[in-house]
C-alpha positions as CSV (number, residue, x, y, z in Angstrom):
1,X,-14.6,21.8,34.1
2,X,-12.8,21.9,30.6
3,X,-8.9,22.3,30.9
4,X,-6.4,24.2,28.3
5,X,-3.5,22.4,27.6
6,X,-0.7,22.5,24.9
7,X,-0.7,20.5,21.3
8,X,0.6,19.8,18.4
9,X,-1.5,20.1,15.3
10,X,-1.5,20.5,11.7
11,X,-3.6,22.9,10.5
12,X,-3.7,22.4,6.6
13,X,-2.5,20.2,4.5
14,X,1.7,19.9,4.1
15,X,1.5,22.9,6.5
16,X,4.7,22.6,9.5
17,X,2.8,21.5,12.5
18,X,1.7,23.6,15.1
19,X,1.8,23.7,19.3
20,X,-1.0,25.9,20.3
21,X,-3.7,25.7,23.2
22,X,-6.3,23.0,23.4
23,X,-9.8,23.3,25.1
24,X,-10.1,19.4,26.5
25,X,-13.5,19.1,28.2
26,X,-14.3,17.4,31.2
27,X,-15.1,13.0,30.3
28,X,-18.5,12.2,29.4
29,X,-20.3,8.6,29.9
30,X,-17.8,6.5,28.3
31,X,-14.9,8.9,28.5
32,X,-11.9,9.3,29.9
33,X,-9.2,12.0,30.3
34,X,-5.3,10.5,30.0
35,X,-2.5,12.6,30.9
36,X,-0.1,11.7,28.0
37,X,3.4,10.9,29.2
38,X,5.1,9.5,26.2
39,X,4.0,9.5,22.5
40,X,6.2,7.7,19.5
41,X,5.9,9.9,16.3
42,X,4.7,7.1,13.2
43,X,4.6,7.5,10.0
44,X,0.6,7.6,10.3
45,X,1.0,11.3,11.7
46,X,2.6,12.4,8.9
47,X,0.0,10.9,6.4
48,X,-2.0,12.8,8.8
49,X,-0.3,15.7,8.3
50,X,0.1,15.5,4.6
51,X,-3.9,15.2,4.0
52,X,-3.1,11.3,2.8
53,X,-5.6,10.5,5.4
54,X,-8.5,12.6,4.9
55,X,-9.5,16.4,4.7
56,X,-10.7,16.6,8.3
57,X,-8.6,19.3,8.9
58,X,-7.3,20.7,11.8
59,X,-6.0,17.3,13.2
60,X,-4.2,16.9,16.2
61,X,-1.5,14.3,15.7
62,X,-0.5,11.8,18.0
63,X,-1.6,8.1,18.8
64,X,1.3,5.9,20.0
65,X,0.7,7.2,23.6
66,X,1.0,6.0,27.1
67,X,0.1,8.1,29.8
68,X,-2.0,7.7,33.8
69,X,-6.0,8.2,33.7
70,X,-7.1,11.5,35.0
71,X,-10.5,11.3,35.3
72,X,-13.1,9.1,34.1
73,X,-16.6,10.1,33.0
74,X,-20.0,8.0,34.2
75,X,-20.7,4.5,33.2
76,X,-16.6,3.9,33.2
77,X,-15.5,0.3,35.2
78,X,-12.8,-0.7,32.6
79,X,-10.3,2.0,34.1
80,X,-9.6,4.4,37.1
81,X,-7.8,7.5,37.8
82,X,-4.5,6.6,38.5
83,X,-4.1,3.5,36.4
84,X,-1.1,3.4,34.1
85,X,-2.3,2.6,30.5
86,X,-1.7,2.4,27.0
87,X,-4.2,3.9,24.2
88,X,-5.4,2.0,21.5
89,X,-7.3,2.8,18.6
90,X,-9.4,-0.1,18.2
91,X,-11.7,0.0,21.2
92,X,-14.2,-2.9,20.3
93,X,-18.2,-2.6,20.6
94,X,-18.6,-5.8,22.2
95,X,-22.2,-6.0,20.5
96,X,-21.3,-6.4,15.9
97,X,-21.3,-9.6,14.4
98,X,-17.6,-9.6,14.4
99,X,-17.8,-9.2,18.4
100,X,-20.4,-11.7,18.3
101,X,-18.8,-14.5,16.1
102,X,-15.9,-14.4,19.2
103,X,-13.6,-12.9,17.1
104,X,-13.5,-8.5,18.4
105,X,-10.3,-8.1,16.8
106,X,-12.2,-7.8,13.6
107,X,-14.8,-5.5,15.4
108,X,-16.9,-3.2,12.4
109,X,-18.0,-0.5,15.2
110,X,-14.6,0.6,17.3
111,X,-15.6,3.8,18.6
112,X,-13.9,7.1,20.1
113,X,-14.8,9.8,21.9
114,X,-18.2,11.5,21.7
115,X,-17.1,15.0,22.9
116,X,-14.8,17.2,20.9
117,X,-11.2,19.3,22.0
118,X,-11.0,22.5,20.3
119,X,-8.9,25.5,19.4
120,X,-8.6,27.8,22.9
121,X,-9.5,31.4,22.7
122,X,-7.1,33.3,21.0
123,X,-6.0,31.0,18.1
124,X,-7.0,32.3,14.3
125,X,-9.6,29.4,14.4
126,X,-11.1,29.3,17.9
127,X,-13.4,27.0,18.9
128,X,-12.5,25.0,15.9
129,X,-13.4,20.8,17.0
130,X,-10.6,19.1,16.2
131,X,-10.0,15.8,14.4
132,X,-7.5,13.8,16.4
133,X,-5.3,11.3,14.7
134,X,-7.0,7.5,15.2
135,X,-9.3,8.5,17.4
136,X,-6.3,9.8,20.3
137,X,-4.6,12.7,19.2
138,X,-1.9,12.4,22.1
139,X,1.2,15.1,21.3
140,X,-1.0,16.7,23.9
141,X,-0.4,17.2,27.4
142,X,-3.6,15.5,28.3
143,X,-6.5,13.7,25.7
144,X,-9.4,12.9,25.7
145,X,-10.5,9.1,24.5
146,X,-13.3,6.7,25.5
147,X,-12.6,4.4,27.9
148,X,-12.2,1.4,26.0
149,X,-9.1,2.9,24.3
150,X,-7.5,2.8,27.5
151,X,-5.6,-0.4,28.8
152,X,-4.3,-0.9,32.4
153,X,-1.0,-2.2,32.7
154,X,2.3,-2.0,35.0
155,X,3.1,1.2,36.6
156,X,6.5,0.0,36.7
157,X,7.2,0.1,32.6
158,X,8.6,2.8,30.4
159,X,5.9,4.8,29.0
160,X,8.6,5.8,26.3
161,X,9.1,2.1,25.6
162,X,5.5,0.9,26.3
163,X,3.6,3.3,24.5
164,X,4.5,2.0,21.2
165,X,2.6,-0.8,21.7
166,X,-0.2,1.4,21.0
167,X,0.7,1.5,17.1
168,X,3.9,0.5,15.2
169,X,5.4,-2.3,17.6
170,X,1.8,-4.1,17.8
171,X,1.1,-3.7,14.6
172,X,4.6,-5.9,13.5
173,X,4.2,-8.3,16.1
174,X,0.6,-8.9,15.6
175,X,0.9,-9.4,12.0
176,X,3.8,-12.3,12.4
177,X,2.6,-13.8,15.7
178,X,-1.6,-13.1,15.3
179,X,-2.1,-13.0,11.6
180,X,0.5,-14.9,10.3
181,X,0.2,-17.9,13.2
182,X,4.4,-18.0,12.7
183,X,5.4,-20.6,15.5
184,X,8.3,-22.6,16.9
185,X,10.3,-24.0,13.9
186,X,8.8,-22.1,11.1
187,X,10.8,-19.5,8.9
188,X,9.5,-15.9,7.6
189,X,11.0,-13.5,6.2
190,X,10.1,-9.5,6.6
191,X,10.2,-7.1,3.5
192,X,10.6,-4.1,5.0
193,X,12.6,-3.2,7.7
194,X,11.4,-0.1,9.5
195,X,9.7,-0.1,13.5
196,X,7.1,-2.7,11.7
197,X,9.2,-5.0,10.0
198,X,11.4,-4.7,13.1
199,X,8.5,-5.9,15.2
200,X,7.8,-8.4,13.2
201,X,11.2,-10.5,13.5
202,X,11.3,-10.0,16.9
203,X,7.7,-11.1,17.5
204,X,9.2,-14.2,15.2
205,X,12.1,-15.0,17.6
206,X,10.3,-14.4,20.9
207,X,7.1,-17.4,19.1
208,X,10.4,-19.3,18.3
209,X,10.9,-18.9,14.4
210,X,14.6,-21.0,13.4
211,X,14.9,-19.4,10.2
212,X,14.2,-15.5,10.3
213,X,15.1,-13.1,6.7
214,X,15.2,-9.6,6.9
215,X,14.7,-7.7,3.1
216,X,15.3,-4.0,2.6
217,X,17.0,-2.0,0.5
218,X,19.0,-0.2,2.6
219,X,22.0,-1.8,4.7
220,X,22.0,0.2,7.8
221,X,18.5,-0.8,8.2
222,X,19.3,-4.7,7.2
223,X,22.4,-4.1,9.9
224,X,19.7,-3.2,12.6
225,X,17.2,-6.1,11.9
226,X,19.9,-8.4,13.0
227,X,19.5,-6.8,16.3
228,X,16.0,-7.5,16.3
229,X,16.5,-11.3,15.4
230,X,16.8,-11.6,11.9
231,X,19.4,-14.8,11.4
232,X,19.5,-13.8,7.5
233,X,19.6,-10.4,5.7
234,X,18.7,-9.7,1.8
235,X,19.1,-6.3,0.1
236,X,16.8,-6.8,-2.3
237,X,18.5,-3.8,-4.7
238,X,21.5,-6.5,-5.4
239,X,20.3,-9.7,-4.7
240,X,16.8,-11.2,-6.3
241,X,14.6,-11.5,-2.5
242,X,12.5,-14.5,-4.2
243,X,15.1,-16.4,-5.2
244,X,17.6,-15.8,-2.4
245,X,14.7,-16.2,0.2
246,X,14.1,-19.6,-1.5
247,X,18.1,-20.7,-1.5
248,X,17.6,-20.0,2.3
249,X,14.9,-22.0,3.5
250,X,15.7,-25.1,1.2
251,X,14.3,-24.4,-2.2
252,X,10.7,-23.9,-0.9
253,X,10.5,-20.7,0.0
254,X,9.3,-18.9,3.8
255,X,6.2,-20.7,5.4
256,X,5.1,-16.7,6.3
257,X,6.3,-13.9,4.6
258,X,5.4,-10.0,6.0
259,X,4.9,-7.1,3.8
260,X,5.6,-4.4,5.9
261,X,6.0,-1.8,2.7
262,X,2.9,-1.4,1.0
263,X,3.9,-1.3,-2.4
264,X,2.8,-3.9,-5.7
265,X,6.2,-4.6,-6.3
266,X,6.8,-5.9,-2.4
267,X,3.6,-7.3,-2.5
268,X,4.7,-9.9,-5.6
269,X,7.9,-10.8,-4.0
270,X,5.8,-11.6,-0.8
271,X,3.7,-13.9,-3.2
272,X,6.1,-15.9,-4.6
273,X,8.5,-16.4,-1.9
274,X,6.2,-18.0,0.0
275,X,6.6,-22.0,0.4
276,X,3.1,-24.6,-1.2
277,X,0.1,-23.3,1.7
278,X,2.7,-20.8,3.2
279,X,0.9,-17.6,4.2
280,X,1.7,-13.8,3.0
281,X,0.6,-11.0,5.9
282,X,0.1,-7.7,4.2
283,X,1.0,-5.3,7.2
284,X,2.1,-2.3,5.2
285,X,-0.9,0.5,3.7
286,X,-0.5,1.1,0.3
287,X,-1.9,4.3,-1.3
288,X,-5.4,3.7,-2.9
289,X,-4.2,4.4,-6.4
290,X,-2.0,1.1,-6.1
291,X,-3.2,-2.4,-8.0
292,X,-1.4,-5.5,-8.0
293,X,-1.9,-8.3,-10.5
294,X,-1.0,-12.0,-9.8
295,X,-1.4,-15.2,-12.4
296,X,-4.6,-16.6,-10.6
297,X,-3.3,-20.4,-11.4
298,X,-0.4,-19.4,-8.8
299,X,-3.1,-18.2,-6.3
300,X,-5.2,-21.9,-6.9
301,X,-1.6,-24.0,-7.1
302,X,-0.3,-22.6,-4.2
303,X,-2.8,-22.8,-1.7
304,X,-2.4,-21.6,1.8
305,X,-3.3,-17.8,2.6
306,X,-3.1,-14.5,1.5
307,X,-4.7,-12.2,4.4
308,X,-4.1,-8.1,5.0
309,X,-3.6,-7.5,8.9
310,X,-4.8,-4.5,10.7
311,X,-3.5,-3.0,14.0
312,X,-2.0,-6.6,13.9
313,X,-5.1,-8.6,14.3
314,X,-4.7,-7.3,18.6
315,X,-7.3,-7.3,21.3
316,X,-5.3,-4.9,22.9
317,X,-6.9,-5.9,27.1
318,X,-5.3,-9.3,25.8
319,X,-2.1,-8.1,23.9
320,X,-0.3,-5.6,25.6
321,X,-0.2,-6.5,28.9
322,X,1.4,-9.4,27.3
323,X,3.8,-7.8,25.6
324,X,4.6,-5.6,28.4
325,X,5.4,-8.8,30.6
326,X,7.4,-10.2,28.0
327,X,9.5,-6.6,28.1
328,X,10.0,-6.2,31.8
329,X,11.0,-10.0,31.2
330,X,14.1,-9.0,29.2
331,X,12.3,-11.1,25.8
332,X,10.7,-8.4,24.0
333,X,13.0,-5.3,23.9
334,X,10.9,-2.5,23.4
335,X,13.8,0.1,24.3
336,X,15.5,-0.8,21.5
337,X,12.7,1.0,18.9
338,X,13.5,4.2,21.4
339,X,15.8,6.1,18.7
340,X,15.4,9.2,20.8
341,X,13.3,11.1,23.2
342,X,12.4,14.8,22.1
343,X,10.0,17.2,23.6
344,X,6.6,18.4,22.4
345,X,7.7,20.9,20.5
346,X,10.1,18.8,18.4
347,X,7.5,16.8,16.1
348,X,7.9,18.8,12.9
349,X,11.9,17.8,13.3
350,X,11.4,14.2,13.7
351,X,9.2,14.2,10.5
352,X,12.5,15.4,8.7
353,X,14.4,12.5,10.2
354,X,12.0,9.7,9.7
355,X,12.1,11.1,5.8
356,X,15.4,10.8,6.2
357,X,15.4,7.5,7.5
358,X,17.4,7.9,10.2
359,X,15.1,7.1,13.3
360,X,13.0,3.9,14.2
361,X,11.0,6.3,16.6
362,X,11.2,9.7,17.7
363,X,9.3,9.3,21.2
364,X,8.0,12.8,22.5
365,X,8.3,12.9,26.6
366,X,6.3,15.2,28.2
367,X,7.1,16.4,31.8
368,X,5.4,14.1,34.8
């Protein structure tokens, strides 16, 4: 039987979100329903929000989610209610040529739900299906995913803290520690310094990175990195980030450098701060408008890599309960991306402060 619940969506494009009732029906083959206990608010709800995404309005925002299992729906062995799990996004087919080659984190056929929530009775669009952010759509008391989007780990963690492993915090990690192969010894430096970039040095320091560099252009942010693991900082509006990132890593420049911004200009600096076969991770989304032109005889004379990472190149069954070891370890801090804990009626105010710059996540809590 279908439950209403409460949720936050955006209803047209740039419009303040919305908490209204939600029809969630009853899992399907493949399906499960997650009572959502903690969601982090990311920067890919507001793209959401602002129609940078697509048109497929109304959405219902929300991804970065942890939360129990409710009920399960037939066919479903990966999960059970009860368990503790974090969603993902990228729940792999198991049956493309990507899956098949051995290598799902590239899987061409993730999947979501099959079933739709809805506007409840009442609203001005009742009945209206609803497109849910990723695939989750968790600033929602309880969401409804496939199974595969769901992955077990310890009871025991914060879902505050764990939750963003589902987005933001994997995606920075992933892209030093999967795509970029950073290791013990090697140096890297981050452009970009938000819950990403952030990520992304401390995945480097936890893989045992000697020479870490921290670029951003704004100090409170280059202040925080340090926190994170960063042993050098560089604000790239008063100091050149090539050549400085060079100077520290002995004229050669950084065997990996992330892009966690997005943007041509970042992108070149990436390029040639990298050391001879050093490897540049593009981590950040640039807008499809945005071109970037390099001298192709720098491309042949350098060598090495230039790859884009997604998601941070995760099997997330492998990955986060990884991670979460690793954080009730006391080596990956995960609280410290907690700016603050709101409630679920508080997104539209933690867009304003992540405009502002002010928050690494906004984490909504809703009651157990």
């Amino acid at each position: 039987m279908s439950q209403v619940v409460k949720g936050v969506i955006a209803r047209a494009k740039g419009a303040p979100v919305e908490l209204v009732d939600i029809v969630v029906p009853d899992p399907g083959p493949g399906e499960a329903v997650v009572k959502v206990e903690a969601c982090g608010v990311c920067h890919t709800d507001l793209h959401y929000r602002e129609g940078g995404i697509n048109d497929d309005f109304p959405f219902l925002l929300g991804h970065e989610a942890a939360g129990t299992v409710e009920a399960v729906g037939e066919g479903v062995t990966e999960v059970a209610p009860g368990d503790f799990v974090i969603l993902n996004w990228r729940a792999v087919c198991g049956n493309c040529r990507a899956c098949h080659k051995g290598k799902p984190w590239y899987c061409f056929a993730t999947h979501n739900a099959t079933q739709k929530m809805t506007l409840a009775d009442g609203d001005e669009m009742a009945g209206a299906e609803l497109s849910p952010a990723l695939g989750i759509g968790a600033f929602i008391e309880k969401t409804l995913v496939a199974a595969g989007q769901c992955t077990k780990v310890d009871r025991e963690a914060s879902a505050a803290a764990v939750g963003l492993l589902g987005c933001g915090v994997m995606a920075g990690f992933g892209a030093a520690v999967n795509t970029g192969g950073v290791g013990l010894g090697d140096s890297i430096a981050v452009i970009g310094c938000g819950g990403v970039g952030n990520a992304a040095i401390q995945g480097a320091k936890v893989v045992g990175a000697t020479t870490i560099i921290a670029v951003d252009v704004d100090d409170r942010k280059l202040e925080g990195a340090k926190a994170f693991g960063a042993t050098h900082t560089i604000n790239s509006r008063t100091e050149d980030p090539v050549e400085r990132i060079r100077e520290l890593t002995g004229g050669n420049g950084a065997d990996v450098v992330v892009e966690a911004v997005g943007r041509p200009e970042t992108y070149e600096q990436a390029f040639f701060a990298r050391d001879l076969a050093g490897t540049v991770v593009l981590v950040g989304v640039p807008t499809p408008d945005m071109q970037v032109t390099l001298p192709m005889i720098e491309i042949f004379g350098r060598g090495g890599a230039l790859k884009s990472s997604w998601y941070g190149d995760c099997l997330p069954n492998r990955d986060f309960p990884m991670l979460v070891d690793l954080y009730q370890q006391g080596r990956f801090d995960l609280d410290a991306f907690v700016t603050e804990k709101i409630g679920i009626g508080d997104v539209e105010a933690a867009f304003a402060k992540m405009h502002g710059g002010d928050v690494l996540r906004s984490v909504v809590v809703l009651d157990s």
